[in-house]
C-alpha positions in Angstrom: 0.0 0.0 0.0 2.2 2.4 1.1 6.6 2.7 0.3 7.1 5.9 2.8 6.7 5.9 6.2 6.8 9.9 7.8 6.3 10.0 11.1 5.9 12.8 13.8 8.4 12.3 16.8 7.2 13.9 20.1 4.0 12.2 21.5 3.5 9.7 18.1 7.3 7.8 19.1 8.0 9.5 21.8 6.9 10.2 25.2 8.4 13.5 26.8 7.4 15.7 29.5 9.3 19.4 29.7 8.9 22.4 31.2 10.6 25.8 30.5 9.0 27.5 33.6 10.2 26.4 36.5 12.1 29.2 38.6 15.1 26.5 38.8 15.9 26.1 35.1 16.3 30.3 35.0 18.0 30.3 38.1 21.2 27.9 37.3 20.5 29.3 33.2 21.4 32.5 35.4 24.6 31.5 37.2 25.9 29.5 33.3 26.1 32.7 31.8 27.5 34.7 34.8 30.3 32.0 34.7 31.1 32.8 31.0 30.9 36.4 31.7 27.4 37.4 31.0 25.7 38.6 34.2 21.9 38.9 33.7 20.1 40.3 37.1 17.6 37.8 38.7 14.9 37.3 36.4 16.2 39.4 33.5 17.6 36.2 31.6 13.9 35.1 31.0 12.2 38.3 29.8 15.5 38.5 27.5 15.2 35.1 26.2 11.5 36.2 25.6 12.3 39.2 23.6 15.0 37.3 21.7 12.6 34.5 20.5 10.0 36.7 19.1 12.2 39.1 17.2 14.4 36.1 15.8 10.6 34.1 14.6 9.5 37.5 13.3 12.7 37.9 11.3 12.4 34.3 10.0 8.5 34.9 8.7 9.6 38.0 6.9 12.9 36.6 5.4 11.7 33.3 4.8 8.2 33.8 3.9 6.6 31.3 6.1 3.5 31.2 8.1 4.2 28.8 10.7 8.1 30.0 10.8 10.9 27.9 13.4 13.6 29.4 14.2 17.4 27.7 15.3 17.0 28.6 19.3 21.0 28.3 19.4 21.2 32.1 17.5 18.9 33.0 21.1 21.3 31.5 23.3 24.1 33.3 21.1 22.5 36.8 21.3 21.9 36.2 25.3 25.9 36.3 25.5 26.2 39.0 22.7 23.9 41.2 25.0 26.0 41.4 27.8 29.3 41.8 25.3 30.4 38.3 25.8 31.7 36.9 22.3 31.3 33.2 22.5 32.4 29.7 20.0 29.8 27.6 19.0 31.2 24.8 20.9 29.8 27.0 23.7 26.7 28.1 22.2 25.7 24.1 21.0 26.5 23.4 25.2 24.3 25.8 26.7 21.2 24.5 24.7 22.1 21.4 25.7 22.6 22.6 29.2 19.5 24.6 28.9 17.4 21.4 27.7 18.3 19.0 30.3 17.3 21.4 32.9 13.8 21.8 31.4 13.5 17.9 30.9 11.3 15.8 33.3 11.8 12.6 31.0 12.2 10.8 27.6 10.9 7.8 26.1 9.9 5.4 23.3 6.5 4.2 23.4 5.4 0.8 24.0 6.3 -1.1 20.1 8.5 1.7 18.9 11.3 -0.6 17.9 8.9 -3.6 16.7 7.2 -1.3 14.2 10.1 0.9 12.7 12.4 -2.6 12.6 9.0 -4.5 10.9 9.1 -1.3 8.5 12.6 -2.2 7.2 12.6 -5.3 6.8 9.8 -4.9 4.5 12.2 -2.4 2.7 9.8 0.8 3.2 11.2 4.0 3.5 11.1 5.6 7.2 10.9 9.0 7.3 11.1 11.5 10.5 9.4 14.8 10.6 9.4 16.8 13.5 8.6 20.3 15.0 11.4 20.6 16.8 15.0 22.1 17.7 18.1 19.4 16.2 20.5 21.0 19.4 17.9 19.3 21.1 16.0 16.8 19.4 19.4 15.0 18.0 21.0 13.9 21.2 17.5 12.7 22.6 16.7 10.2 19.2 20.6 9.3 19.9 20.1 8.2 23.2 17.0 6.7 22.4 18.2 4.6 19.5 15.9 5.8 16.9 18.9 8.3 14.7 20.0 5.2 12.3 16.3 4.2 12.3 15.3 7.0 10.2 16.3 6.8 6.0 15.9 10.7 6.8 15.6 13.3 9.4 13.5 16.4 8.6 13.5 18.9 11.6 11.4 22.3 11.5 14.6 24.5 12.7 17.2 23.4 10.1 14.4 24.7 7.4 13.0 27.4 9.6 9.1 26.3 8.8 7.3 24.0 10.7 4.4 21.8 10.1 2.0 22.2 9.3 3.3 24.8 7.1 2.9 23.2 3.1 6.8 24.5 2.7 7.9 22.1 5.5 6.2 19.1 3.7 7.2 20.3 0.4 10.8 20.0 1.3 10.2 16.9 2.6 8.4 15.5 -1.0 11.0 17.3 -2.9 13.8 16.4 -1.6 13.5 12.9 -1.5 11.0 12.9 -4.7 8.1 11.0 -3.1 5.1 9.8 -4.9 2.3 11.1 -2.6 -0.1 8.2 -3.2 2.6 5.5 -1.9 3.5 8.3 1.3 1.9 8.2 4.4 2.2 10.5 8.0 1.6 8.9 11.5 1.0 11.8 14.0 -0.2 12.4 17.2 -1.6 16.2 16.5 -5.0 17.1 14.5 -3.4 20.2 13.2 0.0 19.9 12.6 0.3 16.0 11.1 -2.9 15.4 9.9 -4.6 18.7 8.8 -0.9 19.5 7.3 -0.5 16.1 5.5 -3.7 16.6 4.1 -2.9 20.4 2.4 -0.2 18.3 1.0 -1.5 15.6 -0.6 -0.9 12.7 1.8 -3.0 10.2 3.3 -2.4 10.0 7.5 -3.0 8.2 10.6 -4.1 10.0 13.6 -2.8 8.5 17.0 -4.2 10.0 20.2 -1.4 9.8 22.6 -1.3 11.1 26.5 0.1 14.3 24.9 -1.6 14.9 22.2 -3.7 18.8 21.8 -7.5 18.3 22.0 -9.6 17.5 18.9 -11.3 20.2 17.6 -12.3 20.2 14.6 -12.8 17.4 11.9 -10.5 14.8 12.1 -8.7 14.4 8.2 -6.8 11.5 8.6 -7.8 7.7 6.9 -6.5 5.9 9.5 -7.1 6.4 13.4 -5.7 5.2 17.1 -7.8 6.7 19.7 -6.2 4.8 22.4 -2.3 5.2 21.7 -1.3 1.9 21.0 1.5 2.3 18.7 1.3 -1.4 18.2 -1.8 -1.1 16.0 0.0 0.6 13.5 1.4 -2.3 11.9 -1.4 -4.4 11.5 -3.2 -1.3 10.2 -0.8 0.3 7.4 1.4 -2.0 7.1 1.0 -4.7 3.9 
């Protein structure tokens, strides 16, 4: 039925719980920098980091011409030092947003028949496909830990193109680039909006899995297959011939 295989990553493979707003995270994010020279007042590191996120998206839409625009959150970190004068590598740079994720991360994990379904993929010699809103810096080390990076033919994530889905540029990359046939492609997400309405603007067919994290439903559900109850285990006998 289907050759490609694209698949959403956070809350369709992978279970995560983070959380940017917890005093602690700001608090030790405040004493990194002061260490490399740039010393932000109590609270001040936030509302910069704020300010620095919207102007970098906005600059991205207009540049880029994108509605649903990403944005690589290692040029914030970067323009956090540059605002206190501190001129910094990118060695440094690619360590604080690592520092900066693992201090916002509660946990990480496959879900239940991960493995079993992208290893029954390949050995039917389908094509498996990530596509992810996310940021590589942090993204990258988390599929690497999990074991997922060499089970992916290709990664596609929304900050290396500065669009994210569901965005029809971010999926047209995607078909482009690898010159997919849309009727032999098929997306497995976890989100109404961004994986299935998306897919559907672009052509593809999709299978909607509700997970624990998944936004509410609400509006009509576009996708031609569905999970209501997260078991990523159905997905093989569903889409899978």
């Amino acid at each position: 039925m289907y050759q490609n295989y694209v698949f959403d990553l956070y809350g369709t493979l992978v279970d995560i719980h983070t959380d940017e707003e917890i005093p602690e995270l700001w608090e030790k994010l405040t004493i990194f920098y002061a260490s490399k020279g740039a010393v932000y007042s109590s609270g001040e590191i936030k509302e910069v980091y704020a300010e620095l996120c919207s102007k970098e998206k906005q600059r991205v839409r207009e540049e880029y011409n994108v509605v649903h625009a990403d944005i690589r959150i290692e040029d914030v970190f970067q323009g956090l030092f540059e605002r206190k004068g501190v001129k910094v590598s990118e060695e440094l740079v690619a360590c604080t947003s690592n520092f900066f994720r693992l201090l916002s991360l509660d946990y990480v994990k496959l879900y239940d028949g991960v493995v079993d379904l992208l290893d029954a993929l390949r050995k039917k010699g389908k094509n498996i496909i990530l596509l992810s809103n996310a940021q590589r810096s942090f993204t990258e080390p988390e599929i690497r830990y999990l074991g997922l990076y060499d089970k992916f033919d290709k990664i596609y994530i929304s900050s290396d193109c500065y669009c994210a889905k569901p965005d029809l540029k971010f999926y047209q990359t995607m078909i482009d680039d690898l010159g997919l046939k849309k009727e032999e492609t098929i997306m497995i997400g976890n989100d109404e909006i961004t994986d299935i309405k998306g897919s559907y603007e672009a052509g593809l067919d999709s299978l909607y899995i509700h997970s624990n994290i998944s936004p509410d439903i609400k509006g009509k559900l576009l996708s031609k297959f569905t999970i209501m109850d997260g078991d990523v285990r159905k997905i093989a006998d569903m889409i899978i011939k």
